[in-house]
KOLROVEX-118156 format. One record per residue (C-alpha): x, y, z; residue in one letter; residue number from 1. Coordinates in Angstrom, 3 decimals. Layout:
[[X; Y; Z]; "a"; NUM]
...
This chain:
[[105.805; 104.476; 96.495]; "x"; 1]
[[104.492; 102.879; 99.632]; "x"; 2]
[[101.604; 104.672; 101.750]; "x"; 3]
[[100.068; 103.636; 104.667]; "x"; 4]
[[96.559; 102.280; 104.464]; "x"; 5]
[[95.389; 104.790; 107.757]; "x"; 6]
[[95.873; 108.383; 108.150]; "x"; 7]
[[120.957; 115.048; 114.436]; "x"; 8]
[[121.114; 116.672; 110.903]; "x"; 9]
[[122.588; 119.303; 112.534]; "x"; 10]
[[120.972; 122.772; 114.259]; "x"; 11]
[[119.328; 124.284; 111.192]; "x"; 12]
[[117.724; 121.159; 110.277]; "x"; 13]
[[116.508; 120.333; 114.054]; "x"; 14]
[[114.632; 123.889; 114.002]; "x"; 15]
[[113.008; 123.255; 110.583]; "x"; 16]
[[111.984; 119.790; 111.318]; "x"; 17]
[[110.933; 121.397; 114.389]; "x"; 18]
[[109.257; 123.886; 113.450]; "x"; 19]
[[106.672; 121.723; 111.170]; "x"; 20]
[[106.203; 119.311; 114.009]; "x"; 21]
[[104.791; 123.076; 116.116]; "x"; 22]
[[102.850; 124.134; 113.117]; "x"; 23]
[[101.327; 120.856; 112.117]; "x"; 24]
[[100.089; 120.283; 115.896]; "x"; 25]
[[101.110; 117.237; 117.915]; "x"; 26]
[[98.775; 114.690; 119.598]; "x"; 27]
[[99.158; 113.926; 123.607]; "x"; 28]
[[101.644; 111.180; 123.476]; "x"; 29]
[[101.676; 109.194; 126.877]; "x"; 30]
[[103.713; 105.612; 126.078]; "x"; 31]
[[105.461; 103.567; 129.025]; "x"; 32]
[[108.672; 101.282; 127.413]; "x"; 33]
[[107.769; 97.734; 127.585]; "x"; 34]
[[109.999; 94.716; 126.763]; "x"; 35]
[[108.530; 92.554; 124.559]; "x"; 36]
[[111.155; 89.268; 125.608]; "x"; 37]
[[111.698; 89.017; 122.560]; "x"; 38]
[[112.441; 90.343; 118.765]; "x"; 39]
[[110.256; 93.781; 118.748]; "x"; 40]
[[108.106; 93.548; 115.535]; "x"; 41]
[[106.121; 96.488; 116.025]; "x"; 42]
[[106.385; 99.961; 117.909]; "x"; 43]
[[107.060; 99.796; 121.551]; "x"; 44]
[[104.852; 102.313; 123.753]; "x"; 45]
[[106.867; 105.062; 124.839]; "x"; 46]
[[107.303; 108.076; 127.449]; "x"; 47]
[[108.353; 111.158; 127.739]; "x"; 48]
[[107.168; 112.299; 124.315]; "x"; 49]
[[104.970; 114.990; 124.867]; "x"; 50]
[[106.547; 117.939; 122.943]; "x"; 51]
[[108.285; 118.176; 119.555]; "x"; 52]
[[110.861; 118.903; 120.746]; "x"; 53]
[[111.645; 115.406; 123.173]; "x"; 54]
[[110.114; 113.779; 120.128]; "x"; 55]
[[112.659; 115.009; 117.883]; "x"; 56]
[[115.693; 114.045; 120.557]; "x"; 57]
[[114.488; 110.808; 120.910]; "x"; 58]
[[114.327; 110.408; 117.126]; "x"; 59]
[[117.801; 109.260; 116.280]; "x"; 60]
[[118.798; 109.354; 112.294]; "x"; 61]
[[121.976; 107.832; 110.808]; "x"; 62]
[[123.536; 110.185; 108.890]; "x"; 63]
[[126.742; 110.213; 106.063]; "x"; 64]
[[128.788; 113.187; 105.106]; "x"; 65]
[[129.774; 116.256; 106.951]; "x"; 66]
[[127.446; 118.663; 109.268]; "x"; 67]
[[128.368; 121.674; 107.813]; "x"; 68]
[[127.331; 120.418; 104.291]; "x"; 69]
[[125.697; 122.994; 102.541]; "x"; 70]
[[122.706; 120.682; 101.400]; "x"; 71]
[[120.794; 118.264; 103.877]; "x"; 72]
[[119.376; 115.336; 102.052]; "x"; 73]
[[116.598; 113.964; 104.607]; "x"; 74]
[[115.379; 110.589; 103.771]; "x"; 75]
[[111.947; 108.759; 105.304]; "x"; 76]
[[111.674; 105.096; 104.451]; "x"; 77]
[[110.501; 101.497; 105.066]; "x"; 78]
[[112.879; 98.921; 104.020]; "x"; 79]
[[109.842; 96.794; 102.591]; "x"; 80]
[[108.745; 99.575; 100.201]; "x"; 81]
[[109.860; 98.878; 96.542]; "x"; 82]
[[109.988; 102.588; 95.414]; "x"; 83]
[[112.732; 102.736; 98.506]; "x"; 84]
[[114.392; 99.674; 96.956]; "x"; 85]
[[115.122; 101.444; 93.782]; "x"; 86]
[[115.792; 104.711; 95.742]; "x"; 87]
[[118.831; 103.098; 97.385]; "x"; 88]
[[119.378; 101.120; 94.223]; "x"; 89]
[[119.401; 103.239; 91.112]; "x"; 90]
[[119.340; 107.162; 92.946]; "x"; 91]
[[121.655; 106.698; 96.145]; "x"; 92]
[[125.201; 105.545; 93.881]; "x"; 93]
[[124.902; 108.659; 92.157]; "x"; 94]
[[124.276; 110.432; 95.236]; "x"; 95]
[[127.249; 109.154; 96.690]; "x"; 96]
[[129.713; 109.688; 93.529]; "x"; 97]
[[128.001; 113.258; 92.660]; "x"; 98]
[[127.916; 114.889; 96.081]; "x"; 99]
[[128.456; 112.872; 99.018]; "x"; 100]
[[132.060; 112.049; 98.191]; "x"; 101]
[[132.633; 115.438; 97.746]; "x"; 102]
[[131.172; 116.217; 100.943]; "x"; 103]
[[128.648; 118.948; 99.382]; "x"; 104]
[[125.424; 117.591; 100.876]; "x"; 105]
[[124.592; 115.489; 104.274]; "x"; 106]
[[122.349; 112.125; 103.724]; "x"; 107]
[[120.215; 111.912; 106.398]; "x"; 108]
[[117.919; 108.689; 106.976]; "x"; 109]
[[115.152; 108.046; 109.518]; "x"; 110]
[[113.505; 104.651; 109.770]; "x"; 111]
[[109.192; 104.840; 109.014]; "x"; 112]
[[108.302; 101.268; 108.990]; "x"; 113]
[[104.936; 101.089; 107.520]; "x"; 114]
[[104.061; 98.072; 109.630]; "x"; 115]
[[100.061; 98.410; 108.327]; "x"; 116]
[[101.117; 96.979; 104.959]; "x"; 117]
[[104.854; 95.937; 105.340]; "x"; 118]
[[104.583; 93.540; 108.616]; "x"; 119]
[[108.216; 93.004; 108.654]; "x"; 120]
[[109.448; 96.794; 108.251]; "x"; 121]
[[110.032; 96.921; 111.903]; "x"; 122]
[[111.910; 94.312; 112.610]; "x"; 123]
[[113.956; 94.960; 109.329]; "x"; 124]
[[114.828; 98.750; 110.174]; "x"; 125]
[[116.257; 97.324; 113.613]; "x"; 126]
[[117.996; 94.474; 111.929]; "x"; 127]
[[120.008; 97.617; 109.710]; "x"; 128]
[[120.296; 99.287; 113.066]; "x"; 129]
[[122.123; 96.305; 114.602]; "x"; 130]
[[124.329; 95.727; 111.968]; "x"; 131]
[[125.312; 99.689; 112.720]; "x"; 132]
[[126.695; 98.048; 115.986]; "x"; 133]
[[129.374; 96.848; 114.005]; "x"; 134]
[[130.167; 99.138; 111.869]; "x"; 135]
[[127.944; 98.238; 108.898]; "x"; 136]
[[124.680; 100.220; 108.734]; "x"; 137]
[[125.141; 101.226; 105.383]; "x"; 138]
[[126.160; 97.899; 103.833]; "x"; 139]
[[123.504; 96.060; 105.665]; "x"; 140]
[[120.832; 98.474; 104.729]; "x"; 141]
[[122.167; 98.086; 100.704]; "x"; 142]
[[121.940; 94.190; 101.500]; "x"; 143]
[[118.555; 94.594; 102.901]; "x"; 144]
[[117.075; 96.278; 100.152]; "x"; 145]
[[118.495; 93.894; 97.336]; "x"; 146]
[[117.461; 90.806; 98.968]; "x"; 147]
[[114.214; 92.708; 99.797]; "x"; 148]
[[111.839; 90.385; 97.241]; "x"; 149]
[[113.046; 87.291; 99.424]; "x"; 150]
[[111.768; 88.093; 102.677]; "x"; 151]
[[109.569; 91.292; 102.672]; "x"; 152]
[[106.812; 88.667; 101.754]; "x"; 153]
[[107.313; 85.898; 103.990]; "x"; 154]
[[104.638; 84.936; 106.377]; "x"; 155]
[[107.165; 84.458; 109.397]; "x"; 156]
[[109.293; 87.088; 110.820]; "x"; 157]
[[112.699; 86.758; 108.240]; "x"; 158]
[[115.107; 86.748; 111.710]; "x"; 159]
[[116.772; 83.508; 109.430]; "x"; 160]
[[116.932; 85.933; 106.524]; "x"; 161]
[[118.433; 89.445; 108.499]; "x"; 162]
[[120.909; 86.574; 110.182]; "x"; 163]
[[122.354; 85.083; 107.117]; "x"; 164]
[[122.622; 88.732; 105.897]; "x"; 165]
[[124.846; 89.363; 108.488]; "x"; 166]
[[126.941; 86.479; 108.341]; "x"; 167]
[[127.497; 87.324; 104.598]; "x"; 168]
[[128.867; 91.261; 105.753]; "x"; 169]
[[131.083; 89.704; 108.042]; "x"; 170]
[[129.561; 90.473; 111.200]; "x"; 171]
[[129.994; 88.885; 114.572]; "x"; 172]
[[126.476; 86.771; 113.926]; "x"; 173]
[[126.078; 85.670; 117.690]; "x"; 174]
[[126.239; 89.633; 118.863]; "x"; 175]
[[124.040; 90.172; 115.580]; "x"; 176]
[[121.318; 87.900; 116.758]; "x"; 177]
[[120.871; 89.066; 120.139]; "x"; 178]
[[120.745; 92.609; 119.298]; "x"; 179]
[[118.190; 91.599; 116.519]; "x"; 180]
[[116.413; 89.284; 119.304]; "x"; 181]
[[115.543; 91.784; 121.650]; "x"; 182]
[[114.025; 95.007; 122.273]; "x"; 183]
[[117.454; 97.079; 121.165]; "x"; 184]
[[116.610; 100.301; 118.878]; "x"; 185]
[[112.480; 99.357; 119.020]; "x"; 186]
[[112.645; 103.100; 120.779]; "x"; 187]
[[114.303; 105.168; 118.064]; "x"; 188]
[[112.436; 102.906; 115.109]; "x"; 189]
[[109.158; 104.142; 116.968]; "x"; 190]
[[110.304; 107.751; 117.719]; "x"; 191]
[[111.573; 107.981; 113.835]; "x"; 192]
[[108.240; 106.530; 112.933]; "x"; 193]
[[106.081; 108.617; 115.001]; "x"; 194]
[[108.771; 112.069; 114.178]; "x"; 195]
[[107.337; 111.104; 110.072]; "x"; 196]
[[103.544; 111.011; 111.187]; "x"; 197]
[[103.874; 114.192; 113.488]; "x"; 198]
[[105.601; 116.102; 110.200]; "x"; 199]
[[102.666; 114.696; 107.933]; "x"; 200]
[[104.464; 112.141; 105.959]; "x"; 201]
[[102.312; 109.135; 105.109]; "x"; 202]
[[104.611; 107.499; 102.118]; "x"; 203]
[[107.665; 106.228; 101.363]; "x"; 204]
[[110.250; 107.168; 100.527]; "x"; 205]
[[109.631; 110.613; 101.183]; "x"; 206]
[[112.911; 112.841; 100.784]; "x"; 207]
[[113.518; 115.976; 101.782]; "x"; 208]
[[116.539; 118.564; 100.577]; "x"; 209]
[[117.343; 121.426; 102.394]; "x"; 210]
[[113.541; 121.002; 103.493]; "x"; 211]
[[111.737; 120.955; 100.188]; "x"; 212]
[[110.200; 117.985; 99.153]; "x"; 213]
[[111.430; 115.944; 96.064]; "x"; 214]
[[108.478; 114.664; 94.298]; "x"; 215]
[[109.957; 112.069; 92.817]; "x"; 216]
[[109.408; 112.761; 89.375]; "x"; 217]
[[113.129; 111.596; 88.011]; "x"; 218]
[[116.263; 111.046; 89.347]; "x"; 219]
[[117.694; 114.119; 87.430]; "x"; 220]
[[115.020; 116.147; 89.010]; "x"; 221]
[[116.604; 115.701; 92.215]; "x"; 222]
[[120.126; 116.536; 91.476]; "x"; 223]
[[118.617; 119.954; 89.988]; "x"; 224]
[[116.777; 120.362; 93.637]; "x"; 225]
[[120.451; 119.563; 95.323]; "x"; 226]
[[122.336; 121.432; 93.062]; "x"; 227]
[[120.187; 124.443; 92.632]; "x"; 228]
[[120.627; 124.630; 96.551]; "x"; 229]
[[124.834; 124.512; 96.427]; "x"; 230]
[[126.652; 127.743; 96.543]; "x"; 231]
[[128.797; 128.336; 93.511]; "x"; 232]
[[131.906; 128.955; 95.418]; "x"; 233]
[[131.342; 125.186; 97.278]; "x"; 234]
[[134.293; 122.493; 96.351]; "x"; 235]
């Protein structure tokens, strides 16, 4: 699990999330958006974020199944992180055949790049977002993560690496790379990133369902949490 070195899932969800963000105090934020003229790397300074509430709307998640699932599944996580790797690996296929297919429970994922100890986190959770463009967040975020141990550690920014990843899905590579070249989606990655500190979160992944934390214990663990939270009469 990754920590950091320093300290729309629907209407019921908003006023949860919400609700933490009121109780767990949030600091004065007073950002101005600034191009960078080139691929944003890090979090862009932002305005208009004052209250929880703006800094939920600005937060923007991708979700898959329906909004009136009975079970929100909320995920928080850095595509560098290795524990995330195996999330979306070994946990998210069963997921998807156990409950998302059958439209019992909501996956809901927002981007925390932990850019302290993952430099490349940023620019990877925009890369996923620009794939999205076309079509293909969810494939490109699966192709992140298993080619993760061949650019998470590279000393240069991997644009090469989120490119040919692209290329591989299909994609339209030219409208790939200009997306990934410029400053598109550097305001939700920061507004997801800054939603996670604001609710307390400080590791990844960090998952959520129905609002109770999933400690991570085992992967049958969390189908008991889901499950336990599914009303008998559901599919």
């Amino acid at each position: 699990m990754a920590q950091k070195g320093t300290s729309g899932g629907g209407t019921r969800l908003f006023y949860i999330l919400l609700a933490i963000v009121a109780v767990a105090g949030i600091a004065s934020i007073a950002y101005t958006l600034k191009g960078s003229g080139g691929a944003a790397t890090k979090p862009v300074d932002l305005s208009g974020l004052e209250n929880p509430r703006q800094l939920y709307e600005m937060a923007t998640a991708v979700k898959q199944g329906p909004d009136d699932a009975p079970v929100k599944v909320v995920e928080f996580a850095d595509y560098s992180c290795p524990a995330c790797r195996q999330f979306d690996m070994q946990i998210m296929p069963v997921l998807k055949q156990k409950f998302l297919a059958s439209g019992k429970v909501q996956f809901i994922f927002y981007d925390f790049p932990l850019i302290e100890i993952h430099p490349h986190s940023f620019l990877a959770a925009r890369a996923a977002r620009c794939a999205g463009d076309q079509g293909k967040f969810w494939e490109y975020q699966d192709a992140l993560f298993r080619s993760q141990p061949s650019w998470a550690e590279n000393q240069a920014a991997p644009v090469s690496d989120f490119e040919d990843a692209a290329a591989k899905l299909g994609l339209d590579k030219g409208a790939f790379s200009r997306c990934l070249k410029s400053d598109k989606y550097a305001d939700i990655v920061t507004a997801n990133r800054k939603l996670a500190e604001q609710l307390g979160i400080d590791s990844t992944p960090t998952v959520l369902v129905n609002n109770r934390r999933w400690m991570g214990q085992t992967p049958q663990s969390l189908e008991d949490l889901i499950q336990s939270d599914i009303p008998a009469n559901a599919g």
